[in-house]
C-alpha positions as CSV (number, residue, x, y, z in Angstrom):
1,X,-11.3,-29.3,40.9
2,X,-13.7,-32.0,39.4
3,X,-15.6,-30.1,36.4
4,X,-18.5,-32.2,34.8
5,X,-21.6,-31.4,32.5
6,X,-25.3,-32.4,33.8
7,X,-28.1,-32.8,31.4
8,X,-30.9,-34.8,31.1
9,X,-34.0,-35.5,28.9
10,X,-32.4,-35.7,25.6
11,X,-35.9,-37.5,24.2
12,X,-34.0,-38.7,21.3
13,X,-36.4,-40.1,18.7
14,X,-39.5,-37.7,20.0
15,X,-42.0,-37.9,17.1
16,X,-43.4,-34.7,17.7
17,X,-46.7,-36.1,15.6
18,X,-48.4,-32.5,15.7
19,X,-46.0,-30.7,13.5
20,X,-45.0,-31.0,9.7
21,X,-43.3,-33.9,8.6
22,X,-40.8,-31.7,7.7
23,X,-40.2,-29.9,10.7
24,X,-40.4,-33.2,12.4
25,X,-37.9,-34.2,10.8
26,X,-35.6,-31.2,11.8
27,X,-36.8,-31.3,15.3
28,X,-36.0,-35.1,15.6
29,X,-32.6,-33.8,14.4
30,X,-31.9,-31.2,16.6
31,X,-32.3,-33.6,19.6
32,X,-29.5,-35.7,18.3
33,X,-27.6,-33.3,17.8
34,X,-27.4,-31.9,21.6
35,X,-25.0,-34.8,22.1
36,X,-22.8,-32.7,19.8
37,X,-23.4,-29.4,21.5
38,X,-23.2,-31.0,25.2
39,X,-19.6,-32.3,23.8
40,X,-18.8,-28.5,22.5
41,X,-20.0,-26.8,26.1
42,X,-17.9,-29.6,28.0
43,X,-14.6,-29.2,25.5
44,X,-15.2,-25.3,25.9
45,X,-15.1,-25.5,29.7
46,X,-12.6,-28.2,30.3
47,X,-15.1,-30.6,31.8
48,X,-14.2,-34.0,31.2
49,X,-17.7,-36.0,32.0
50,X,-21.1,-35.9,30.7
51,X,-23.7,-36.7,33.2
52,X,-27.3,-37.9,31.4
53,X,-29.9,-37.6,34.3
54,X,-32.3,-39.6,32.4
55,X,-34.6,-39.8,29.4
56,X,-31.7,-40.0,26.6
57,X,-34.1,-41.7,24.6
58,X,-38.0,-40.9,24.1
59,X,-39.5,-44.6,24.5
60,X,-37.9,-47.7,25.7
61,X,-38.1,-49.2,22.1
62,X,-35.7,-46.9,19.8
63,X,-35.1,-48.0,16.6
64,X,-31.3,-50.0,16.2
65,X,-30.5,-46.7,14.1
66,X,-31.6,-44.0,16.8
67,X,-29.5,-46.3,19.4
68,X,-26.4,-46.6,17.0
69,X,-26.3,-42.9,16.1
70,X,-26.2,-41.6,19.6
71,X,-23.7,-44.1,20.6
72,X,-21.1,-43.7,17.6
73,X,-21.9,-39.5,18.6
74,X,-20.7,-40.4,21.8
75,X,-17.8,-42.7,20.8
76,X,-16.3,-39.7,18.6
77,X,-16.3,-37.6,21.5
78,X,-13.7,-40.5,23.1
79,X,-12.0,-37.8,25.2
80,X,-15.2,-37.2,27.2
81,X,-16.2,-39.9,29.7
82,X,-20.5,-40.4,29.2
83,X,-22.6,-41.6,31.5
84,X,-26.2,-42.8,31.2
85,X,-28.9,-43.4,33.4
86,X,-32.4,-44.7,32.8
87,X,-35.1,-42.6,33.2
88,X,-38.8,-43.1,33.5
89,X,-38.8,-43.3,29.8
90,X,-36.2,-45.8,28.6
91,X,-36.1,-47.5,32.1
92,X,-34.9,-50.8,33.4
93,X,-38.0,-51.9,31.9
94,X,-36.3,-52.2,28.6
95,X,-34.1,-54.9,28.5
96,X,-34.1,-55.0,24.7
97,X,-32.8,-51.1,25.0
98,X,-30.0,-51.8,26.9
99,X,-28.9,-55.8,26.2
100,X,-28.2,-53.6,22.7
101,X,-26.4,-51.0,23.9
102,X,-24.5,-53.1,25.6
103,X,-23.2,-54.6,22.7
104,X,-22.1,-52.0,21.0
105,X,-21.2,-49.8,24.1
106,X,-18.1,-47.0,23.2
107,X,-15.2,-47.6,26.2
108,X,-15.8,-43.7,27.0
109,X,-19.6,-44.6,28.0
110,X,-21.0,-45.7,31.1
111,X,-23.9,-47.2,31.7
112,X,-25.9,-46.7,35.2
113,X,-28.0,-49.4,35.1
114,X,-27.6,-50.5,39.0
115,X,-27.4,-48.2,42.1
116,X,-24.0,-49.4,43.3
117,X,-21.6,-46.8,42.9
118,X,-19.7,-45.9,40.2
119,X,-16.2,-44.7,40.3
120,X,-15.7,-41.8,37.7
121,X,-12.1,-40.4,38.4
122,X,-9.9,-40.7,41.2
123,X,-11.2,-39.7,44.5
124,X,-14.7,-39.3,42.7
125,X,-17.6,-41.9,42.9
126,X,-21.0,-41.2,41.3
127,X,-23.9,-42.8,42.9
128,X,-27.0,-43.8,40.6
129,X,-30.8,-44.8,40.7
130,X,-32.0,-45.8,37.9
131,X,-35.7,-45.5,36.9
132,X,-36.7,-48.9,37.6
133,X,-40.3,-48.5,36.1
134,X,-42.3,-45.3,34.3
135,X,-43.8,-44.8,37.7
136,X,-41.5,-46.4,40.2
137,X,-44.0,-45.2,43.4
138,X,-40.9,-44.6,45.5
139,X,-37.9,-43.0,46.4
140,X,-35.5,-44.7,44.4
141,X,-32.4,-42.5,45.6
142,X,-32.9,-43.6,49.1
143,X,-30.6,-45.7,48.7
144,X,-27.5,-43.2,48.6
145,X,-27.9,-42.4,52.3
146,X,-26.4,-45.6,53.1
147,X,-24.0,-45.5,50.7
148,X,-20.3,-46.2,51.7
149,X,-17.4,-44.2,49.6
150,X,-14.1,-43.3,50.6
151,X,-12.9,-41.0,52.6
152,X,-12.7,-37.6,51.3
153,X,-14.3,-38.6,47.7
154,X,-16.3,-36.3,46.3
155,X,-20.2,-37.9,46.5
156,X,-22.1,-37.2,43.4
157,X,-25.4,-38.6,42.6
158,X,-27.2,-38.9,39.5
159,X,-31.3,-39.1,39.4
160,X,-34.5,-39.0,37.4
161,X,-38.1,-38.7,38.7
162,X,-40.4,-35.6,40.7
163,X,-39.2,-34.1,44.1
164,X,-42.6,-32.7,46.0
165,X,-45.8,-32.4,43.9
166,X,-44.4,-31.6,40.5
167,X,-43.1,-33.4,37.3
168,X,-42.7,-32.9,33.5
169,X,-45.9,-35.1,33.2
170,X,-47.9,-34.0,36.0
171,X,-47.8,-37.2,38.1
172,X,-47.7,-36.1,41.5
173,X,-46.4,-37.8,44.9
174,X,-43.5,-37.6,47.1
175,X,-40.9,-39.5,45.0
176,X,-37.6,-38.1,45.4
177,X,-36.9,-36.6,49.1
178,X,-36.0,-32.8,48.4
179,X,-33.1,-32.9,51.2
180,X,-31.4,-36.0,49.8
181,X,-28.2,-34.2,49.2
182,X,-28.3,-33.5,52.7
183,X,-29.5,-37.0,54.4
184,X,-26.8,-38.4,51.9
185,X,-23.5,-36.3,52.4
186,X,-23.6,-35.3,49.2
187,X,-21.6,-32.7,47.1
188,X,-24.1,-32.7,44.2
189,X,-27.6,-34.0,43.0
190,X,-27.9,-33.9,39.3
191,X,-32.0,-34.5,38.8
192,X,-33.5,-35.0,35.6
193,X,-37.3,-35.2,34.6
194,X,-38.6,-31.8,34.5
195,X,-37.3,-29.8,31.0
196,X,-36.9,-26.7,32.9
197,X,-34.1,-25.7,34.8
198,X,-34.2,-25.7,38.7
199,X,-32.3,-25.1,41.5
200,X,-33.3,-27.1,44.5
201,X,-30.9,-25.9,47.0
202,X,-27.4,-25.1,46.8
203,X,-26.3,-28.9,45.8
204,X,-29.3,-30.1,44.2
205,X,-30.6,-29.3,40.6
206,X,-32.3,-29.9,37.5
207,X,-30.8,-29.1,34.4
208,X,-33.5,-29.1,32.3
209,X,-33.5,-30.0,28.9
210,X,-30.9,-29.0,26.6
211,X,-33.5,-29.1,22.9
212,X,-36.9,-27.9,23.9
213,X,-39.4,-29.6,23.1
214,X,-43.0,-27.6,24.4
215,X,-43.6,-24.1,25.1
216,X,-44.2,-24.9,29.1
217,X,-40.9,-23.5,29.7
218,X,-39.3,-20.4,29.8
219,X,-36.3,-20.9,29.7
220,X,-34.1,-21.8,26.4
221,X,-32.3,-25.1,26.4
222,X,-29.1,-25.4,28.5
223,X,-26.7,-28.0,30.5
224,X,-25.3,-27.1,33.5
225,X,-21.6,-27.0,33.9
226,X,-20.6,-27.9,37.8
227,X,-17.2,-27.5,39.1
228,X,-16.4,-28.9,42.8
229,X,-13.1,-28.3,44.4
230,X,-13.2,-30.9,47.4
231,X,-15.0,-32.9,49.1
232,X,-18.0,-30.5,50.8
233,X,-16.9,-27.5,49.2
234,X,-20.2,-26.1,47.6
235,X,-20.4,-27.1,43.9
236,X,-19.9,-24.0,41.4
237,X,-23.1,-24.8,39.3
238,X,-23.5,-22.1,36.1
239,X,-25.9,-22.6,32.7
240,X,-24.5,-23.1,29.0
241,X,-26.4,-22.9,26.2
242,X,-27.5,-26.4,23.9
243,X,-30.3,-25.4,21.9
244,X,-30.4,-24.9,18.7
245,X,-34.5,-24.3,18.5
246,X,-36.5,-21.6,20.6
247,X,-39.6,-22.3,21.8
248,X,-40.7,-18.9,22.8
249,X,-44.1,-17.8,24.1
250,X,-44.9,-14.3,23.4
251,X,-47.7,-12.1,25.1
252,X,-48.8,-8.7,23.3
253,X,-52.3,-7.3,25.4
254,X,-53.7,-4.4,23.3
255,X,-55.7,-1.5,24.2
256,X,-58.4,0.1,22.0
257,X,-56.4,2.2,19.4
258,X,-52.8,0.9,20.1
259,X,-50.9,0.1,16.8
260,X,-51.2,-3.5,16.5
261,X,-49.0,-3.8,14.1
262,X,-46.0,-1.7,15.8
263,X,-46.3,-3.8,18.7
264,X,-46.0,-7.3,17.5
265,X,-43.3,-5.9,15.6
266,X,-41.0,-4.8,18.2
267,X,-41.8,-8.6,20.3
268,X,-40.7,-10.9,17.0
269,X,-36.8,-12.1,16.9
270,X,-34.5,-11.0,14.5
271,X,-35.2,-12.2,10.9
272,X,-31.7,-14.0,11.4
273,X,-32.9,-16.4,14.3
274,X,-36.8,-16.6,12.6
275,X,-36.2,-20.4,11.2
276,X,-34.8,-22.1,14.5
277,X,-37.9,-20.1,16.0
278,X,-41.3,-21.9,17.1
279,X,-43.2,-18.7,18.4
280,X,-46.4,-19.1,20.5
281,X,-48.6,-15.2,20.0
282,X,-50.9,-15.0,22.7
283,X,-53.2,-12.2,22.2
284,X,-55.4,-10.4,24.5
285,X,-57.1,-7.1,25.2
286,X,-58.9,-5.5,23.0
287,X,-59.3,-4.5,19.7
288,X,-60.7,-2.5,16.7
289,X,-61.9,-4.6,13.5
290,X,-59.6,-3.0,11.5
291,X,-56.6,-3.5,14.2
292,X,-57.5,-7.2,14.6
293,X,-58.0,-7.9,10.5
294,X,-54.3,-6.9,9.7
295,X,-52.7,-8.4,12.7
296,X,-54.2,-11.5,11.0
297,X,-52.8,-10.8,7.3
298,X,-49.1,-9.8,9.2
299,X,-49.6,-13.3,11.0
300,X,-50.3,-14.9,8.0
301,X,-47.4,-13.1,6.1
302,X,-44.8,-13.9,8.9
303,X,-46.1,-17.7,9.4
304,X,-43.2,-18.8,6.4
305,X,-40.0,-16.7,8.3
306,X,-40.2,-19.1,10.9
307,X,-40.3,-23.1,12.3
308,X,-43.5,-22.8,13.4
309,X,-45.8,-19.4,14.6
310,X,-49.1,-20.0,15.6
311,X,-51.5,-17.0,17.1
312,X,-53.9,-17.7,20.5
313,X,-56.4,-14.8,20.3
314,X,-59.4,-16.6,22.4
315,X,-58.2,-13.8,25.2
316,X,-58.6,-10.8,22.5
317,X,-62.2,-9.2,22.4
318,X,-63.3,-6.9,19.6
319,X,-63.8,-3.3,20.1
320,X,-66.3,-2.0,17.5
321,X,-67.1,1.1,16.6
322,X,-70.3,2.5,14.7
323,X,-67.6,3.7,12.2
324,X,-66.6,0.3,12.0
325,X,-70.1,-1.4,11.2
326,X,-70.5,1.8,9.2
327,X,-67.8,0.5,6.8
328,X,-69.4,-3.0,6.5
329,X,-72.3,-1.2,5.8
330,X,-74.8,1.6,7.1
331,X,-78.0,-0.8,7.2
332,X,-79.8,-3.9,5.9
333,X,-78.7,-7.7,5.9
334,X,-74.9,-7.0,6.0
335,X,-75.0,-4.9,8.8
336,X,-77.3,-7.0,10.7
337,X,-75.1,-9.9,10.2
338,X,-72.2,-7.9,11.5
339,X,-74.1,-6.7,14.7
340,X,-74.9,-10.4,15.2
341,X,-71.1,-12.0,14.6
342,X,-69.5,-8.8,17.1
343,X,-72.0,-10.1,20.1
344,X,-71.0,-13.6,19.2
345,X,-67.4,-13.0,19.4
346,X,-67.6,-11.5,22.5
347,X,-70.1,-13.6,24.5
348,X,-68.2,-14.8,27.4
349,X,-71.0,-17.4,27.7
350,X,-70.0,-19.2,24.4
351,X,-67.2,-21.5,24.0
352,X,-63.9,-20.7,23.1
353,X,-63.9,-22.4,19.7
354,X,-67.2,-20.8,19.1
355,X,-66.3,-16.8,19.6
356,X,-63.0,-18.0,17.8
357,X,-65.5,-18.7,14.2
358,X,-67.4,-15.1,14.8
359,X,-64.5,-13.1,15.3
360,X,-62.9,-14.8,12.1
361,X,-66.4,-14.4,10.3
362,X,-66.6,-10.6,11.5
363,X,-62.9,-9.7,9.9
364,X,-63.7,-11.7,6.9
365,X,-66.8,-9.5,6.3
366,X,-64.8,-6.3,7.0
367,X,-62.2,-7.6,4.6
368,X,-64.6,-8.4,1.8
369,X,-66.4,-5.1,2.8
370,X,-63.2,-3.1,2.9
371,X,-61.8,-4.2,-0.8
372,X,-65.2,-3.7,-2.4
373,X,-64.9,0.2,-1.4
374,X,-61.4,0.0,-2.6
C-alpha cells in the first residue's frame, strides 16, 4: 500500500490587499502554516509523501524570507518526502524562484521542475508537468501517455492547469484532457489549480486548496489522503481537514414579519470558531423597516466576534407599512421624504449601489425617528 497526501495551491505570500493589515497579516500566516497541518494529516494517516500540485507560492517573485520559511517548514518535517511542482503561478518562468530553491533545497524535498519521471519509492514513479508558462495554451500532461515505467510500478502523475471549460481564474480552453488517467495507464492524477475540491473520475482529482482564500467555494479547506494497493487497483482517495480559516457564505431570505433577528441567529457559528471565521450574509426577501434597522445594529454588533463579516442586502427589498411611515411621522416633509427614499430602495430600475444609499437613508430616518419618541 503506497499512501500519499495531494494538495495544491498553497499561494504562500497572497497579499490579500482588500482586508486589514492586520488580518492580512494573519491570513498570510495561515497559508504558511498549511505546510504544518499537511505534515500533521500525513503523520496522522501514515502517509509518507506530500504531493504539491502547483501554486505553492502566490507570484513567481517571493521574497528570500517567504522561500526560506517554507523550505526550513518542510526540512523539519524530514520524515516526510515533499514534492513540488510549478504551477501557473510560480512557473518555469521563474528561474530566479527556483535557481534559489535550489540552493537551499532540504534532502526530503523534490523538486518537479522537468516532465521526466520521478522515482518516489520503490516500485512507485511519479510523472510531472510542470506549468511551463501562466497560460501554457496546451496540454502539458500529454506527455505521460508515452511515458515508459516499469513493470508493475504504480503510475502517478502530478498536474496543474483547467480540464474542460473551467479554472480558478476563469481562463477557458481545453488544456488538460479529462481522460488522461486513462490514455496514460495511470493509477492516479493529482490536479491542482481550482481551490475547490473535485473528483474527475475515479483516478483523477483536485484537491483543492487546503487555506481558503475567497468565498467561491463551498467547501472548507482540505488535502486528500490517497492510498493505492497495486498497480491498477483503484486508488482509495478520502478528504482531511487543513484549514485553519472558514470562508463561509451564508444565505438568510426573509418573509414579511419573520424574526430577523432569530434567524440570523440560528445561521452564525459558535462564538468559539467566530475569530477564524470570514462570514459572507447575503440577505434577500423582504422586509419591514423595523426588521431591516436592527438586523443592521446586530450586524454591526457582531462585525468585532469575527475575521471578517460583511452583509450583501442588494437582494433584500423593504416591506413598509403605513404604521411604519406612521412612526417616522403622520405628514409633512419627513414623511414625504420617507415615501420618496422606500420607492427609491425598491426601484428595480436603479442601480444596485443606488437602492443600497435609500434603503440605508430610510433606516437611518426610522432610527432617528424611533429614539426621538423614545
Amino acid at each position: 500500500m503506497f499512501r500519499f497526501i495531494h494538495s495544491s495551491d498553497l499561494h504562500i505570500g497572497k497579499r490579500f490587499g482588500n482586508f486589514p493589515e492586520d488580518l492580512r497579516g494573519r491570513l498570510r500566516e495561515a497559508r504558511h502554516g498549511a505546510l504544518v497541518r499537511l505534515a500533521q494529516q500525513a503523520r496522522a494517516h501514515g502517509a509518507g509523501t506530500v504531493l504539491l500540485a502547483g501554486d505553492t507560492f502566490d507570484t513567481e517573485t517571493p521574497t528570500p524570507q517567504m522561500l526560506h520559511h517554507a523550505m526550513q517548514e518542510m526540512r523539519q518535517a524530514e520524515d516526510l518526502t515533499w514534492v513540488i511542482l510549478p504551477g501557473n503561478h510560480d512557473s518555469l518562468l521563474a528561474d530566479e524562484l527556483w535557481q534559489r530553491a535550489r540552493a537551499i533545497l532540504p534532502p526530503n524535498v523534490i523538486l518537479a521542475l522537468e516532465p521526466k519521471p520521478v522515482e518516489l519509492a520503490a516500485n512507485v514513479v511519479l510523472l510531472p508537468a510542470p506549468c511551463t508558462t501562466r497560460r501554457p495554451g496546451r496540454d502539458l500532461t500529454d506527455w505521460m501517455t508515452g511515458a515508459t515505467t516499469p513493470e508493475g510500478s504504480l503510475r502517478l502523475a502530478l498536474a496543474h492547469g483547467p480540464v474542460l471549460d473551467f479554472s480558478e481564474d476563469g481562463a477557458k480552453g481545453d488544456v488538460i484532457a479529462p481522460n488522461r488517467a486513462a490514455l496514460a495507464g495511470l493509477d492516479y492524477l493529482a490536479l491542482g489549480d481550482w481551490h475547490g475540491q473535485m473528483r474527475l473520475n475515479e483516478r483523477s482529482f483536485y484537491s483543492g486548496a487546503p487555506e481558503p482564500d475567497r468565498f467561491k467555494h463551498a467547501r472548507p479547506g482540505e488535502a486528500l489522503l490517497v492510498s493505492i494497493a497495486a498497480s491498477g487497483a483503484v486508488p482509495e482517495v478520502s478528504a482531511v481537514p487543513t484549514a485553519s480559516f472558514a470562508w463561509q457564505t451564508k444565505p438568510l431570505e426573509l418573509l414579511g414579519d419573520d424574526d430577523g433577528l432569530a434567524a440570523l441567529d440560528a445561521l452564525l457559528p459558535p462564538a468559539g470558531d467566530r475569530r477564524q471565521t470570514l462570514l459572507r450574509l447575503s440577505l434577500s426577501g423582504h422586509a419591514r423597516i423595523a426588521t431591516r434597522t436592527a438586523l443592521a445594529a446586530m450586524t454591526e454588533a457582531l462585525t468585532p466576534e469575527f475575521a471578517h463579516f460583511e452583509v450583501d442586502d442588494a437582494a433584500l427589498l423593504t416591506a413598509c407599512e403605513a404604521s411604519d411611515l406612521e412612526r417616522i411621522d403622520h405628514a409633512g416633509a419627513l414623511r414625504l421624504a420617507a415615501e420618496a427614499l422606500l420607492a427609491e430602495g425598491d426601484d428595480a430600475t436603479r442601480s444596485a449601489e443606488d437602492r443600497a444609499v435609500a434603503q440605508a437613508a430610510l433606516m437611518r430616518l426610522f432610527t432617528y425617528c424611533a429614539e426621538i419618541d423614545a
